[in-house]
Each structure stands twice: as structure tokens, then as C-alpha cells.
C-alpha positions in Angstrom: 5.8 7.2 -15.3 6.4 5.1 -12.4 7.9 1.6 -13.0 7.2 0.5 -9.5 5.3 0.5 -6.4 5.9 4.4 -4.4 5.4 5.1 -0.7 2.7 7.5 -0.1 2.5 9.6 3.2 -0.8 10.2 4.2 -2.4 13.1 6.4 -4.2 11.4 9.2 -5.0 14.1 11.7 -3.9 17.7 12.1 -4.3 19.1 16.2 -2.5 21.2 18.8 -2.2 17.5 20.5 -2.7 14.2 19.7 -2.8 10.8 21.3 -1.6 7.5 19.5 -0.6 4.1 21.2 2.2 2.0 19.9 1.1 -1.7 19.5 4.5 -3.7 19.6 8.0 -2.0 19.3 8.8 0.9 17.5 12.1 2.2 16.7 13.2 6.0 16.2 15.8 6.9 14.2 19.8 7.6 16.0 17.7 6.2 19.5 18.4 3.2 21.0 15.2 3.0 23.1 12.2 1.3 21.8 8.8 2.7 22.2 5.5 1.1 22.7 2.4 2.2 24.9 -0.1 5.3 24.5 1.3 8.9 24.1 0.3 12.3 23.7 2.3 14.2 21.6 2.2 18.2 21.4 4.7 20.7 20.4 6.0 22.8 23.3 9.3 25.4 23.0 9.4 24.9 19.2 10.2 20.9 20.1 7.8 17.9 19.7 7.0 16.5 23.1 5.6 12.8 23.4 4.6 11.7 27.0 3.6 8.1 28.6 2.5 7.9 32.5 6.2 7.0 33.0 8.8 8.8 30.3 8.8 12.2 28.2 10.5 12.4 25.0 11.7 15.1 22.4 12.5 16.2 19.4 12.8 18.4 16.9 10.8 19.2 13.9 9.9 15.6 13.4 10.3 12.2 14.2 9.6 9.3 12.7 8.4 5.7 14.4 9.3 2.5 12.8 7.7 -0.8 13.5 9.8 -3.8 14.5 7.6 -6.0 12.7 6.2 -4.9 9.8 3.2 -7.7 10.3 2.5 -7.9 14.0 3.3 -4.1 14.8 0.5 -1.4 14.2 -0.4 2.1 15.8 -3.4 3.6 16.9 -4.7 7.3 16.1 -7.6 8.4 18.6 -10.1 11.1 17.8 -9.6 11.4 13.8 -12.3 13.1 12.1 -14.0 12.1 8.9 -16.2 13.3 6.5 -14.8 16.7 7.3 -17.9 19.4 6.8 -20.3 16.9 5.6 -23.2 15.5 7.1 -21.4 12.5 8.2 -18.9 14.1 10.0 -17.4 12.7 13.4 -14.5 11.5 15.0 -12.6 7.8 15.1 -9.5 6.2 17.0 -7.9 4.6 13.8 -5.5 1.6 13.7 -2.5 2.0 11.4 0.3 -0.2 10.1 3.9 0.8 8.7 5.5 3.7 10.2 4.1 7.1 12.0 5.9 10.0 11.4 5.4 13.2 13.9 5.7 16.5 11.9 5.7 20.2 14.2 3.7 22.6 11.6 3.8 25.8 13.4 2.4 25.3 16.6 0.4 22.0 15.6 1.5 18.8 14.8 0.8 16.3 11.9 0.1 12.4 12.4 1.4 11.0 8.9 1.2 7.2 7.8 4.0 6.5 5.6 3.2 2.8 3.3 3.3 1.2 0.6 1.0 2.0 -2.0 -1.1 -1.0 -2.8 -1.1 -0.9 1.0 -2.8 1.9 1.3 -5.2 1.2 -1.4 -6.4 -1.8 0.4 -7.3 0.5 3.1 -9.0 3.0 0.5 -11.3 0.5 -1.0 -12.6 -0.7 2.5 -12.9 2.7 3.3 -14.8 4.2 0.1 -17.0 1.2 -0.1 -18.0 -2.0 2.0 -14.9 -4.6 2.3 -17.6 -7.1 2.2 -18.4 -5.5 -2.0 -18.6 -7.6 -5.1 -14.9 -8.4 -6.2 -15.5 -6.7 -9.3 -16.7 -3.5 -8.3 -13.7 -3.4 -5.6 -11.2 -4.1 -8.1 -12.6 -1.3 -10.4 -12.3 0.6 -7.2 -8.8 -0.3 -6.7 -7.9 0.9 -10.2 -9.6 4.3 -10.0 -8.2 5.1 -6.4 -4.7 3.9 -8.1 -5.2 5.5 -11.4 -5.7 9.0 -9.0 -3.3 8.8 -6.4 -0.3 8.4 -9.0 -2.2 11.4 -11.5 -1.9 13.7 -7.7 1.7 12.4 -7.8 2.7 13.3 -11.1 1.4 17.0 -11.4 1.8 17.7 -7.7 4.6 20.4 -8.2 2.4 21.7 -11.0 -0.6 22.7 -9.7 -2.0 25.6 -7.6 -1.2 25.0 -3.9 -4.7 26.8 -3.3 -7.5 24.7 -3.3 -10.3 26.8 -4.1 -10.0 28.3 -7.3 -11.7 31.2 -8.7 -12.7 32.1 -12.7 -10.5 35.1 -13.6 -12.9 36.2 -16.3 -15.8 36.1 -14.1 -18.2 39.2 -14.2 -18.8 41.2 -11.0 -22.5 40.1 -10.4 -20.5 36.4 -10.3 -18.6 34.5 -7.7 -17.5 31.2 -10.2 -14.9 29.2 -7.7 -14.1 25.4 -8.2 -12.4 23.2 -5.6 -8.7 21.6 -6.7 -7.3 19.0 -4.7 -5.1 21.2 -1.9 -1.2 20.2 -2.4 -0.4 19.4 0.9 3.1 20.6 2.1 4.0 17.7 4.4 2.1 14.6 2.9 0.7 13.4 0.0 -2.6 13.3 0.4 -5.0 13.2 3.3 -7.2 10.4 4.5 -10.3 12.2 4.2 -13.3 12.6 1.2 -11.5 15.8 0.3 -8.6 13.3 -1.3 -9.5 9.4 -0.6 -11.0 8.2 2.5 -8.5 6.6 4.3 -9.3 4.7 7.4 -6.5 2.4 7.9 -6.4 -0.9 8.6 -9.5 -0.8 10.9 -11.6 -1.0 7.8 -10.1 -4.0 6.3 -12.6 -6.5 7.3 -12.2 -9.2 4.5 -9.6 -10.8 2.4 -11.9 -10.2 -0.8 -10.4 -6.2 -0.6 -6.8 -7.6 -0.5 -7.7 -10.0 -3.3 -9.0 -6.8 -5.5 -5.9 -4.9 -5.0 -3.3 -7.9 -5.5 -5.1 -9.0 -8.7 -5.0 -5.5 -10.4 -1.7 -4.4 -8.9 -0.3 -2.0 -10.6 -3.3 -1.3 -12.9 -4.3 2.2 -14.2 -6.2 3.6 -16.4 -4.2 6.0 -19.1 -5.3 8.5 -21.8 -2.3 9.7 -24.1 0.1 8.0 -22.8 -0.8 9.7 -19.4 -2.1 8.4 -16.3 -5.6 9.6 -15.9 -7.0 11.9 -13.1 -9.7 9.7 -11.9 -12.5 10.5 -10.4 -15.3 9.0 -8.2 -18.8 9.5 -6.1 -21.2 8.1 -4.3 -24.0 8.6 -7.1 -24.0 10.7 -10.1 -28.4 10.0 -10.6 -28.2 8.6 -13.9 -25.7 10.5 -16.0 -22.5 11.2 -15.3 -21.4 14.8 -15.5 -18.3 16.6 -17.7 -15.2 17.7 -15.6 -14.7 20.7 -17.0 -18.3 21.5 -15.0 -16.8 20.6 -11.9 -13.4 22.0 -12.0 -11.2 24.0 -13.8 -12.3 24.3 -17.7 -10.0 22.1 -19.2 -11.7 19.0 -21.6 -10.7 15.6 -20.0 -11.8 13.2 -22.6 -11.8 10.0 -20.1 -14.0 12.2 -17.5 -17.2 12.8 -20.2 -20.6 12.4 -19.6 -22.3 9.1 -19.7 -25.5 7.5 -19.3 -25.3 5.1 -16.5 -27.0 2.7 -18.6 -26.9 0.0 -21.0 -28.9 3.0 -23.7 -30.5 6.1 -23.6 -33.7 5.6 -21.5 -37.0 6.8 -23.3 -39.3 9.5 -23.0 -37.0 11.5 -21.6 -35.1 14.9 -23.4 -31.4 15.3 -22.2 -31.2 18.8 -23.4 -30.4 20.3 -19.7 -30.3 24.1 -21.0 -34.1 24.0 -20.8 -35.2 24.1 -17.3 -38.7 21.5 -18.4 -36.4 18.6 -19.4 -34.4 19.2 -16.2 -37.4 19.3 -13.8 -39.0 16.2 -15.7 -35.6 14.3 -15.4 -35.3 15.4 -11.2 -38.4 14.3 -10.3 -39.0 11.2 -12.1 -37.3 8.0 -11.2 -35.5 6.7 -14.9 -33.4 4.1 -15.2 -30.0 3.5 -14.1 -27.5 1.0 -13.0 -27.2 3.5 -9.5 -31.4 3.8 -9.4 -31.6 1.0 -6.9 -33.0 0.3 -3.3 -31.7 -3.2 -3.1 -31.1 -3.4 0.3 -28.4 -6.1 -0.5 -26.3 -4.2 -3.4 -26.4 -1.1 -1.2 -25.2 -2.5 2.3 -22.0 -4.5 -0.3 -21.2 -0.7 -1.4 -21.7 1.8 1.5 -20.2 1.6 4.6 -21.9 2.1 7.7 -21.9 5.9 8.3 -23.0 6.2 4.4 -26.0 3.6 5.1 -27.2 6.7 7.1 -28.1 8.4 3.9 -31.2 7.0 2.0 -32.1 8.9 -0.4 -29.4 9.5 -2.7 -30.8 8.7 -6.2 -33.5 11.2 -5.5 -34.0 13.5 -2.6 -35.8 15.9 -1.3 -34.9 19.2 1.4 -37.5 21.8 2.4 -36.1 25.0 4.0 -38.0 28.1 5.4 -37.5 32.0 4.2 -35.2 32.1 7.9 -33.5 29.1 7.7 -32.4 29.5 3.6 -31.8 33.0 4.4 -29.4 32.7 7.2 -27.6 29.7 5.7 -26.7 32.1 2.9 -25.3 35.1 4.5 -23.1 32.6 6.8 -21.7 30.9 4.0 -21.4 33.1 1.1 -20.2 36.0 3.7 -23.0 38.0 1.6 -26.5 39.8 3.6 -29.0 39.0 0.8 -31.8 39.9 3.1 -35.0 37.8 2.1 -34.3 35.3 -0.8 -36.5 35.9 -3.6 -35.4 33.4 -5.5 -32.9 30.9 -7.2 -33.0 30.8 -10.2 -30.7 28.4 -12.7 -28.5 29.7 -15.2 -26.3 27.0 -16.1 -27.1 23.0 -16.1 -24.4 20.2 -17.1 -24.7 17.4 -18.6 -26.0 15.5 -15.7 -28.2 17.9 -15.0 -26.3 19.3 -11.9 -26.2 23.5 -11.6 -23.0 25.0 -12.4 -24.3 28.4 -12.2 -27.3 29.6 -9.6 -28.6 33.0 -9.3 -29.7 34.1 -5.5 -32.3 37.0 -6.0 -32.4 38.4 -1.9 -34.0 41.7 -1.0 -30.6 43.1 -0.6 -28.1 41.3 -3.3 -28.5 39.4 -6.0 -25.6 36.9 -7.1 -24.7 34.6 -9.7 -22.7 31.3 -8.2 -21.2 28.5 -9.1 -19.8 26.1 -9.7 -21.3 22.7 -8.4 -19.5 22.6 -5.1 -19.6 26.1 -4.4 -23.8 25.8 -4.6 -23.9 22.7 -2.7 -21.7 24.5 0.0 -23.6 27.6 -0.2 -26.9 26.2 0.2 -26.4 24.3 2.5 -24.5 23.8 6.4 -22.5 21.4 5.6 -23.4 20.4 1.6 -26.3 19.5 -0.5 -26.1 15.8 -1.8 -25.5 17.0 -5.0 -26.1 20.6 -7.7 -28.9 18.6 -9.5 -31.8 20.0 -8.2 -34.8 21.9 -9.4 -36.7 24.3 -7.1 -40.4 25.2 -5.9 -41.5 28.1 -3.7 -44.4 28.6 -1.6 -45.3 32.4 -0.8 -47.1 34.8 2.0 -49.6 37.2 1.0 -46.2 40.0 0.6 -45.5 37.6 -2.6 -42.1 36.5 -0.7 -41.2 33.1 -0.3 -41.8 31.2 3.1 -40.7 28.1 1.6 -38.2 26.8 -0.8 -38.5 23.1 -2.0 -35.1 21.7 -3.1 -36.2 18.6 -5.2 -32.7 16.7 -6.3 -30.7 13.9 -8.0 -27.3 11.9 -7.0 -24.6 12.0 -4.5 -21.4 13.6 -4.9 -19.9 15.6 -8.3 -21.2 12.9 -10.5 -17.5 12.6 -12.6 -16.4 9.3 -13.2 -17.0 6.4 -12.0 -20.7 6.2 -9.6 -19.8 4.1 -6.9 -23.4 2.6 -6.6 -23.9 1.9 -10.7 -20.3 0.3 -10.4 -21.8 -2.2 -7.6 -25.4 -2.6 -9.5 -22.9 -3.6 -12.6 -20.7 -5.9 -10.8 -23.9 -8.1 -9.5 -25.0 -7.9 -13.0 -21.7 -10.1 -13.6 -19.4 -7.2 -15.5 -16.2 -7.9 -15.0 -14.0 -4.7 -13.5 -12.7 -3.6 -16.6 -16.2 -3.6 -18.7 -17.0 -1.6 -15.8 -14.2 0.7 -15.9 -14.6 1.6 -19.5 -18.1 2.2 -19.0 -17.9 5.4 -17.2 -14.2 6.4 -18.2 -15.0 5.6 -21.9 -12.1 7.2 -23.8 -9.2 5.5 -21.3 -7.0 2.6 -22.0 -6.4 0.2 -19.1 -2.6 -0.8 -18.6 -0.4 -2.2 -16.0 2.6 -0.3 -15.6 4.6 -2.3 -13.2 
């Protein structure tokens, strides 16, 4: 259990070079010199080499740049991507504060931000959601994003260093793999969706996102004496989904299903395993705290590139025989010929596929789970696995169409991002909030 605030290194950028400028003056460890100005850094003879227009440095396997002034001091990182393999995706020059450490892995090297934790959460916040959000929703923010980093912490030297994990009892018709959090070797945890988005201190726009994180400093949330694995997305479409459908099959009881809503809405079976109460669910609007289209609520909650995406409650993707087809045999690795169909086998609680049979011409394949469809079907990923599907055919009888009709944004486990913001303008205070959608967790500061 930790008793007081850690450092966390975090995984900006990973390249063959990279360029950062020094704002202010840096200091390396056993130099004298001070450093300051733009650089590129690449690894050449088995050394790292960091050039300016007028001096060239080395060192070994890596180095690490200290600010000065821990206030006034900051570093830039250019050309960081984020949203890496999602829709989003793209590249930023990032501004950092604390120190930069250099680390040669192989013949790449690694940009790594080394602060203070409730540093780097006030970074997270502005990152996963507007700076400019309600207080409470960023403070419920602020306790998840804590509550997770510290659970990574904790079992780090526990779990599989593989990220994608497969079902060993899995028939051979099946191709069951989840996706664990990777166990970096040289950081903690990377700045990207993959762990927390991490933008540095470019995103923090307002003092409201330092106010969040001060007030519920060293807050988690904790299940048997245990901090919990948290867990977060954009929009889980009006129930939250079980994280044993998501991940490895292990019943967490603070990550259960919940209806994202003060009761059960009517007229409305939430029986999942029959296909007729999943379409009626998919293609019908019910509500939600995270069924909105205020325009207000949503730009306080989703940063810019996110405001890009519109339909995330329910959405809507058409593909043609070619296009489904080739998307298919690129990701899945698999020639299924003409798709014949998809056909559901297993539903969650949400709603969300965790097992999808492809019927092609050639192969037919059960897959799952969530992720694993979303990146399957998709060339980068489906908003979410809670989708039902239509078909339109040729004279043959095969497909020409498929009509991917869908709900939420994201996993759908834990906290939704957008019911947390539609609750916080309702006046729920962060920790109503928080025991909303992790219903089984205690709330406790532990230093």
C-alpha cells in the first residue's frame, strides 16, 4: 500500500530519432555543462547522440535531464502520436515539466517524463476530458485515473508482460484473445489511450483540473482492502459492461454492470442472450445519464480531437461485400473469401459482443472478445462491440452490404466518462458519482 505520493515514468514517444527543446537549464548527471535549446537525439555506435546547430553530446545507455527550476523550466517533445490505431490518430509537439530521461532500447530510443504523481494526473484529467469540465466529474476523474495508475503499480511484476492474451481452453473454430495492459520494461506506463492519455502540461488549460486533483489527493477507490483496477471510456450506451467480458475471466466485484441511470428504464428486456432484446435496445434511444446531445455538457467532457466524433451513444457504419471482406483478411491474417455473415454468439451485459462468428466462403471463425471484434472489423476500431447487424443481398444470395447498427464508445467498464459529466451538471458530488458506476468499492485516502 503506498503511504505517499510515487514518481511515475511515463512513455512519451518511442522512434529511431527524436527532437525535444530544453526551455530553461537542464542539468545532467556527473556534467557540469547545462543544457538548453532544441536537440535531436538518436542512437549511433551503441551510444545516445543529442545534437544542437552548435555542440554534440554522448552517452551511454541513458541520460537523464534535470530542470533547474522545477516551476519555470519545461521541455518540449515534437511529433508524439496519439490515439495510436484509432480514428483519432495523429501526431503533437508536447510540452513537459520535471525531468526527461533518454533511454537507448536497441537501436531506438525512449523519451520518458519522470514526475510526481498527482502531477501527472493533472495532466491525465485535461487530457481524458476538457480542463474546462464540471469540478465534480474531474475530481471523479482524478480518483479513477489515481485509483489505476497505483493498481498497474502494485501487480506490475505480476502480470503477463504480453499484452494480448489468448483463452487456453478455446476450441479450434475460436480465436478468444483479450488485451492486458503491456508491462512496459523502461516506464511505467505510456501516455497514450492504451494506458492514460497523457499530454503533458500543454493540456492544462484551467486551474479547475489542479483544483480536482489537490482536493482529492491521495484518494482511491479500494475493494478488500485492495486498491481497485479502475477502469474508464468514453461511453458505455446505457449500461455498463462486466470486466470479466473484457479481459481476462476473473469476477471484479467493483467493475459490474450498471444501468447508467437513476432505475431500470421501461419497456425494455435486458436479457442480452436473445438477439430481439439486443436489437430493440441498439436501435432505440433509452435513457441514460451518457444519452445526451447537449452541446454544452459534451464540449466540458471531450477534448477537441474527441468533439470529432458525434455519434457515440448510437451509431451507425455501412460497409460493402469488398470493403468488409478485405478488412477481415488484413486484420485477422485469415482469407475468408466472401463474408456470408456475422452472426452473434455471445452478448454481455451491456450488450456488447464478446463472441462473433464470421461465416466467409472460405473460413468460418468464432472471435472475441470485445476488442478483438472492434479491431477485426474494423481499420483502426469500431466505437464499441455493441452492435446488431443487417445485410442487403445480390440475386447469388451473398451479401453486398453489411449494416453495422451500434451503441457506446469504448469497453463500457467502469466509469462512462460522458454519464459522469451529465451527473456532475445534475449537481452529484464526485463521490455519489463514483459509487455509481464502481458500486461495490469503498472510497479512502491513503496518504
Amino acid at each position: 500500500m503506498f503511504t505517499e505520493e510515487p514518481l511515475i515514468n511515463v512513455g512519451i514517444i518511442t522512434d529511431k530519432k527524436i527532437s525535444f527543446e530544453l526551455y530553461g537549464e537542464f542539468k545532467v548527471t556527473g556534467s557540469k555543462d547545462t543544457y538548453s535549446g532544441l536537440f535531436n537525439a538518436e542512437v549511433t555506435d551503441d551510444r545516445i547522440v543529442c545534437s544542437s546547430n552548435t555542440s554534440s553530446y554522448e552517452f551511454s545507455d541513458e541520460v537523464f535531464f534535470e530542470p533547474g527550476d522545477l516551476f519555470s523550466d519545461s521541455f518540449l517533445v515534437k511529433d508524439v502520436i496519439i490515439g495510436v490505431g484509432f480514428h483519432w490518430q495523429r501526431k503533437e509537439s508536447q510540452q513537459f515539466n520535471h525531468s526527461l530521461k533518454l533511454v537507448r532500447y536497441k537501436d531506438n530510443l525512449i523519451a520518458i517524463n519522470i514526475l510526481p504523481l498527482e502531477d501527472y494526473l493533472t495532466s491525465v484529467i485535461s487530457s481524458e476530458m476538457n480542463a474546462k469540465s464540471f469540478l465534480q466529474s474531474l475530481k471523479a476523474q482524478a480518483v479513477v485515473s489515481r485509483s489505476w495508475v497505483l493498481a498497474q503499480l502494485e501487480k506490475s511484476e505480476l502480470v503477463n508482460t504480453d499484452e494480448s492474451l489468448a483463452d487456453e481452453n478455446q476450441a479450434q473454430d475460436e480465436h478468444i484473445r483479450w488485451y492486458s495492459r503491456e508491462q512496459h520494461t523502461n516506464f511505467d506506463v505510456c501516455a497514450d489511450d492504451h494506458c492514460q492519455r497523457f499530454q503533458g502540461i500543454t493540456k492544462i488549460t484551467t486551474d479547475i483540473a489542479r483544483k480536482a486533483v489537490f482536493e482529492t489527493r491521495g484518494i482511491v477507490l479500494m475493494y478488500d482492502g485492495n486498491i481497485c483496477d479502475t477502469r474508464y471510456s468514453k461511453s458505455c450506451g446505457g449500461i455498463t459492461e462486466n470486466s470479466k467480458n473484457v479481459w481476462e475471466p476473473i469476477d471484479r466485484p467493483y467493475l459490474k454492470s450498471v444501468i447508467d441511470y437513476k432505475h431500470e428504464p421501461d419497456d425494455f428486456n435486458l436479457n442480452f442472450t436473445k438477439e430481439v432484446n439486443a436489437s430493440k435496445w441498439i436501435n432505440d434511444y433509452p435513457p441514460a445519464y451518457c444519452n445526451t446531445d447537449d452541446e454544452t455538457i459534451l464540449s466540458q467532457i471531450l477534448v477537441d480531437f474527441d468533439q470529432e466524433t458525434k455519434d457515440f451513444f448510437r451509431w451507425k457504419l455501412e460497409y460493402s461485400q469488398e470493403e468488409l471482406s478485405a478488412i477481415i483478411k488484413e486484420k485477422s491474417g485469415f482469407d475468408f473469401g466472401n463474408i456470408i455473415d456475422l452472426v452473434p454468439v455471445e452478448r454481455g451485459q451491456s450488450a456488447r459482443l464478446t463472441k462473433l462468428k464470421i461465416v466467409g466462403s472460405k473460413k468460418t471463425l468464432v472471435v472475441g472478445k470485445e476488442l478483438e471484434i472492434r479491431r477485426i472489423l474494423s481499420k483502426t476500431h469500431l466505437y464499441s462491440s455493441a452492435f446488431v447487424i443487417e445485410k442487403e443481398f445480390n440475386d447469388a444470395d451473398i451479401p453486398v452490404k453489411f449494416i453495422l447498427s451500434g451503441a457506446g464508445w469504448g469497453h463500457g467498464v467502469g466509469l462512462c466518462q460522458i454519464g459522469c459529466a451529465v451527473m456532475a451538471e445534475k449537481g452529484h458530488e464526485f463521490d455519489e458519482i463514483l459509487l455509481h458506476y464502481f458500486s461495490n468499492a469503498a472510497i479512502k485516502k491513503i496518504y
